[in-house]
N, C-alpha and C positions, 0 to 999 in steps of 0.2 A: 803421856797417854791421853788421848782422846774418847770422850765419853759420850753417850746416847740415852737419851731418857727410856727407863724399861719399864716396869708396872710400878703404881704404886710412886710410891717417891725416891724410887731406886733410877742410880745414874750407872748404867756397865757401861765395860772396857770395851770398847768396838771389837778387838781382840779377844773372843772366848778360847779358854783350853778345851780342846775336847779329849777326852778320857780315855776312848776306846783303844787308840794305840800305843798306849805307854811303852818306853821302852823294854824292849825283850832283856831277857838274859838267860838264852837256851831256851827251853818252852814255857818261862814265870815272865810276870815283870820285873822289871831290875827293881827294887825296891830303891837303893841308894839314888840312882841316876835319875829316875822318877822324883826323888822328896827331893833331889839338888835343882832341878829343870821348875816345878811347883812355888818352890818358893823363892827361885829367883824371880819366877812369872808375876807372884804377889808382888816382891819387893820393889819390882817394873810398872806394877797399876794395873795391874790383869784380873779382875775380881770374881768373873762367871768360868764357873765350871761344869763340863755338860757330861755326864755320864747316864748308864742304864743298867738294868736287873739283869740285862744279859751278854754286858761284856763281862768277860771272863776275868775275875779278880781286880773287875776296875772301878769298885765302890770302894771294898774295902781298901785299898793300897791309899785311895785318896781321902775315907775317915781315916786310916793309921798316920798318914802327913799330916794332916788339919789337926789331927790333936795331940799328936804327940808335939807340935810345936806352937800348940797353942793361939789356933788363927780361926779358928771357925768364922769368928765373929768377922773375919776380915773378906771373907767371901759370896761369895751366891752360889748354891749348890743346885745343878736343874739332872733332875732324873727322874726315871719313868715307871708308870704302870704296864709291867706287861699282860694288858688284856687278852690277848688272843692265848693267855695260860688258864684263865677265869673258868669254874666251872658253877662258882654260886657264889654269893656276895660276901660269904664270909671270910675267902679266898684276897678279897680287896686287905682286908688290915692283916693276912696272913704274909703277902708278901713286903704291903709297905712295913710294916716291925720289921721284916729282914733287914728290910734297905735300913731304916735308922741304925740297925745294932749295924752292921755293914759297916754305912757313915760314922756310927761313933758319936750321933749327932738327935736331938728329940725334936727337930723340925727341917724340913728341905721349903727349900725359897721357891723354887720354879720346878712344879711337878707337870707331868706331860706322861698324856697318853700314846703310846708309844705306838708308834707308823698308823694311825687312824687311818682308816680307806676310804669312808663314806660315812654318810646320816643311815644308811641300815642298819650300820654296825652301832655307832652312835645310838641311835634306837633300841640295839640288843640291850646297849649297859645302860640304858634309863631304866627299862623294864628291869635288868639283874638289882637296880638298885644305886647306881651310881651317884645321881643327884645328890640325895641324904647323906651317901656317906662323903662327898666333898664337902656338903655344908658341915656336918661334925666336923671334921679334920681342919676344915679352915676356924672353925670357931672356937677350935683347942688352939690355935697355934700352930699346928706339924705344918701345914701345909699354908704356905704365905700365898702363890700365885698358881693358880690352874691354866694348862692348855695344850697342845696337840703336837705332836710332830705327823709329817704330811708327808708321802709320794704316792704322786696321781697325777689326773689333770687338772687346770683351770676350773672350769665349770664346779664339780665334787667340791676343789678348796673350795670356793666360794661358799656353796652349798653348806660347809660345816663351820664356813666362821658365824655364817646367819644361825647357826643351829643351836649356840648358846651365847652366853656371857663370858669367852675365854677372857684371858687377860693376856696372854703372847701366845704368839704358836712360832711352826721352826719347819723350815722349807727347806727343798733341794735346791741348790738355784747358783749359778754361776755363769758367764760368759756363752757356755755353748747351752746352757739348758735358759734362755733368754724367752723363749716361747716353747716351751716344751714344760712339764711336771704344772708346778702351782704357777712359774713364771713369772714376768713383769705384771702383766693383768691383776695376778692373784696378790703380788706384794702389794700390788697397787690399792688393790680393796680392803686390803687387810691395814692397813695405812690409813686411809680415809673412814677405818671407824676406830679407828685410834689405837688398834692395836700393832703392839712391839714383834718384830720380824728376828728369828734369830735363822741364820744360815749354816745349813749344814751343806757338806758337799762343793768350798767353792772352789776346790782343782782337780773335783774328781776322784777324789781319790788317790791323788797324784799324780794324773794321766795328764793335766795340763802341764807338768812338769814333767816328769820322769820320760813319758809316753809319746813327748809330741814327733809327727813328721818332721822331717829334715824343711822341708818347702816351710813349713809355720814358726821352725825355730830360725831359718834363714830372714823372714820377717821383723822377727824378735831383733835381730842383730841389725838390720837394716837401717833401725827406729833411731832418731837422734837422740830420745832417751835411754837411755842405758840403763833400761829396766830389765830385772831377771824375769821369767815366763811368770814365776809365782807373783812377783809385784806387781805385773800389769794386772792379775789375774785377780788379787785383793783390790785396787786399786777401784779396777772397772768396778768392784761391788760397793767400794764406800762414797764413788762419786755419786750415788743414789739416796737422798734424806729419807726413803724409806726403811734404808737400812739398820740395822739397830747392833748386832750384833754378827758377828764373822768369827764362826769356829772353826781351829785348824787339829789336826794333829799333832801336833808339834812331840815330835819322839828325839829331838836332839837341841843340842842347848845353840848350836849354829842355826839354827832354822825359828826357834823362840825368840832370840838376838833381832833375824831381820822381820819378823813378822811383827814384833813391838816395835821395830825403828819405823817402820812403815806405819804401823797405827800411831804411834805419834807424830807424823808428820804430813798425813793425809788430811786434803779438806773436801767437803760436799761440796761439788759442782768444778770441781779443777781441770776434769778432762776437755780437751781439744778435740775439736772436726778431725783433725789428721789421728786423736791419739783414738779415737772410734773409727775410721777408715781402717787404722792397722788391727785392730781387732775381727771385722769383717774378713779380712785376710786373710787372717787366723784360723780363723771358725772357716773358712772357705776349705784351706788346704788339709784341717784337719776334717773332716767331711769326707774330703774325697777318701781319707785312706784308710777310719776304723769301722771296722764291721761289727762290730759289737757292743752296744751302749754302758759297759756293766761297769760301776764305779768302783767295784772290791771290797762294799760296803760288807759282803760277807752273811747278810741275812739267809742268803741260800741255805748255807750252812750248820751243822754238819752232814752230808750226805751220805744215809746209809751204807753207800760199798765203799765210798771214801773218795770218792773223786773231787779233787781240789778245783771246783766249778770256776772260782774268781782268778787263781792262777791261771786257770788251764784258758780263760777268754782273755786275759792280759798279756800270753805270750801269743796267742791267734791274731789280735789287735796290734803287736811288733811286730808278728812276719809281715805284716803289711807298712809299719809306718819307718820301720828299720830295718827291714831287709828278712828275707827268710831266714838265714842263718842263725841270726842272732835271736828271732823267735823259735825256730828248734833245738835250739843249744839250751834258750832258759826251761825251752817245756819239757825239756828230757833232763834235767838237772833238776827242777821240779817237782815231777814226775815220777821217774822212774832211780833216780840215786838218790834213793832210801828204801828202808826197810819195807815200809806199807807204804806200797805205790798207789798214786792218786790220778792217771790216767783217765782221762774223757771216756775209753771204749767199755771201764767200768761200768756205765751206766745201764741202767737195766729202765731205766723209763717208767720208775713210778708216779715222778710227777710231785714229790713232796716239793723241791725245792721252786717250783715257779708259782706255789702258793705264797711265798714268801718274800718272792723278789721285787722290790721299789718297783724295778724298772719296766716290770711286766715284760722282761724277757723270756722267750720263749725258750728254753735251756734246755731241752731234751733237741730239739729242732741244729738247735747252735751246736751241741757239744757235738754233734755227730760230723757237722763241717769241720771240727776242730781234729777229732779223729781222721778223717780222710786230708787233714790238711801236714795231720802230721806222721800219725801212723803207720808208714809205710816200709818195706822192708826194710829200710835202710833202718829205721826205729829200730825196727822187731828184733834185725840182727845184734845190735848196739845194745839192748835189752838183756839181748839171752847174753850174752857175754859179761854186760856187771852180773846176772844171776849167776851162771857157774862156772864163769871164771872166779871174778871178783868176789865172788859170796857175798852180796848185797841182795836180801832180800831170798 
């Protein structure tokens, strides 16, 4: 395993686990499959773990691993304040106690303000009180390393790394978002004042995988390396010494396996003229054919009438990159086969969920393409038929 200087005198894994998708098991996580995939990742040299207050059962699952086998000590725990919950400062140590009993654990390594927008907001939690209470918390102990996770622009990052004394922050940032979100620009600044970059986001979501046009995986296969779409896609991110950290989701012990084979055998600076041409290529074909930037990070959600927003833009983004078919087959299986159908025409356009979203997509705007793209009689009818024939729903 290959390592990166982070805060302090701490060396991580280039390789971060990230937490939010643990594997399923019906609507829980699999507990079992989770502690066997966790601590093979340890036993591999994987040592940062990035979680948050509001994935769903994914503090706890990973304090119940860490200590029921006794490894805390063997880790870096990074998870967040959810500010945008804050209504007065007392609210600060009400949620961080959750998160330790959560953990299992009386300190977290890498605590981070969760999706920071701006210095306005920045500004609200000085005035709430924030400063004080990180200087307590780091002078007890709980709290080893302060800093930010980011989506926005250039300009803003920048803006908020000058805004205090962080010691890491954590970016969207991958191949297609290269000039786009905080960007090369922003890693770059945040680099030159010495602070540690951690990566979230670098396949989308799984869209540089799962999702690509036929033209960018034809690419893929052209290259004389015989790289899978995800290892060009890590790859591009660690040939940068800005890099510090590369968190995946890693929900299967196949996908942990090549993501460590790959962190252990990557080095800064190794890519080729030709292996950035075929990237370019990449990013070209995939360009022409998704309409919707949404990485299925999920913050949308949950939407009042229930509309499954990240689905419902992920099957819009295959009628385009694979074919209509196969994007109305997944948004009607989706969608509407089950109980509580989650349907785009749901929406009623209140507008909660584009205060939410990274990507500043305009979701009420979208979903309505998404309805007209799919919605049509032929739905309707198909619809009414699982309803009362089927008795689904």
């Amino acid at each position: 395993m290959n390592y990166q200087k982070g805060s302090g005198e701490d060396n991580l894994s280039i390789i971060g686990f990230g937490c939010m998708r643990f594997p399923k098991k019906g609507n829980s996580i699999d507990l079992d499959e989770t502690e066997k995939e966790i601590l093979h990742a340890i036993d591999m040299g994987v040592n940062y773990f990035d979680t948050a207050y509001i994935y769903s059962g994914s503090e706890e699952v990973l304090g119940t691993v860490l200590n029921k086998n006794h490894i805390r000590d063997k880790v870096k725990i990074a998870t967040k304040l959810p500010y945008y919950l804050l209504k007065k400062k007392e609210d600060m140590d009400r949620f961080f106690e959750e998160q330790l009993k959560r953990l299992q654990t009386d300190y977290v390594d890498y605590y981070l303000m969760h999706m920071l927008p701006d210095i306005n907001m920045w500004g609200k939690l000085i005035d709430m009180g924030i400063l004080s209470w990180i200087e307590e918390k780091k002078k007890l102990g709980q709290i080893r390393h302060i800093g930010f996770s980011y989506h926005g622009n250039t300009n803003t990052f920048m803006e908020l790394i000058d805004a205090y004394d962080w010691e890491f922050c954590q970016i969207q940032y991958n191949y297609m978002d290269e000039f786009s979100q905080a960007g090369k620009k922003g890693l770059q600044y945040a680099y030159s004042k010495g602070i540690p970059v951690i990566i979230m986001e670098p396949l989308r979501g799984g869209r540089l995988v799962n999702d690509l046009p036929k033209a960018a995986l034809a690419c893929f296969e052209q290259a004389k390396k015989k790289y899978s779409p995800a290892e060009w896609a890590l790859r591009w991110l660690w040939n940068q010494k800005e890099v510090t950290v590369v968190l995946s989701g890693m929900n299967s012990m196949a996908m942990l396996d090549e993501n460590i084979r790959i962190a252990s055998q990557v080095q800064i600076g190794e890519m080729t003229e030709a292996d950035f041409e075929l990237i370019e290529k990449v990013k070209q074909a995939i360009n022409e054919k998704t309409k919707v930037p949404c990485t299925g990070c999920s913050y949308c959600m949950p939407c009042p009438k229930g509309v499954d927003i990240p689905g419902s833009f992920r099957c819009y983004n295959v009628s385009y990159t694979d074919g209509y078919a196969n994007g109305f087959r997944e948004y009607f299986m989706c969608t509407t086969m089950r109980a509580k159908k989650s349907y785009a025409s749901l929406c009623v356009e209140c507008g909660k969920c584009e205060k939410h979203c990274p990507q500043s997509i305009e979701i009420r705007k979208e979903l309505k393409h998404v309805k007209r793209r799919f919605e049509n009689p032929v739905f309707k009818g198909i619809a009414w038929f699982v309803k009362h024939v089927m008795h689904i729903g």
